[in-house]
Phi, psi and omega in degrees: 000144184236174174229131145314114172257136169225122178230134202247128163275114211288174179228139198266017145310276185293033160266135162289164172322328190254046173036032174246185198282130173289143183300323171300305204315323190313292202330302171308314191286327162271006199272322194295314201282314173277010228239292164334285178298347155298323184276333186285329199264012196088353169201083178276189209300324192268352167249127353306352158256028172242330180288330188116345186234167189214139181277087188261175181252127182252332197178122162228140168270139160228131177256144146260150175271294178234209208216100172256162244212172152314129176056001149337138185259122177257100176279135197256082179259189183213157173209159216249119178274301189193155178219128128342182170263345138231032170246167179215151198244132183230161179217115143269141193231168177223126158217147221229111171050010146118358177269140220232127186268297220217150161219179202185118191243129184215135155297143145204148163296152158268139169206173191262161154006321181284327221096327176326126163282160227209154182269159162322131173288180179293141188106309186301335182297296159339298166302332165251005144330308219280321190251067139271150183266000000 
């Protein structure tokens, strides 16, 4: 099994008033992280919607831990937990300096263009073999 590295700085676009990161913002830095690894593997959003399919998010758990800060460096990594014939279970972490900030535990789906659900395209199971936990 391998892990997805992703590393995002933080910026102060993303602080809330007391100058830590707004809690949605995790949400966009994982959304960024797994898209990357989808791309990496061969199927990001424009070769999967040339296959016919598209990948939604169905169910998320998000915990916080801490607190990241300005310019902080965020390490993203992500691993593919288990996939089904069209859903898949993902898991993420942030770490701030080797401390663990936010994790994100998620369910998503396959679907065809319509929306309809769909199996995974040819291939992708194969291709992300490498980050199943």
């Amino acid at each position: 099994m391998s892990v997805h590295h992703t590393t995002v700085i933080v910026r102060f676009s993303d602080l809330d008033p007391w100058g830590h990161v707004n809690h949605a913002r995790y949400l966009s830095y994982f959304e960024s992280a797994r898209i990357e690894l989808l791309h990496e593997i061969g199927f990001g959003i424009m070769e999967m919607a040339a296959a016919g399919r598209q990948i939604v998010l169905v169910e998320m758990t998000v915990r916080y831990h801490a607190a990241s800060n300005l310019h902080d460096p965020l390490d993203i990594t992500t691993r593919v937990g288990s996939m089904r014939r069209a859903t898949s279970h993902w898991h993420q972490e942030a770490h701030s300096d080797g401390a663990l900030v936010a994790t994100l535990d998620l369910r998503s789906a396959f679907t065809d263009l319509t929306g309809r659900p769909a199996r995974p395209p040819d291939g992708f199971v194969e291709a992300a073999q490498a980050h199943l936990a």
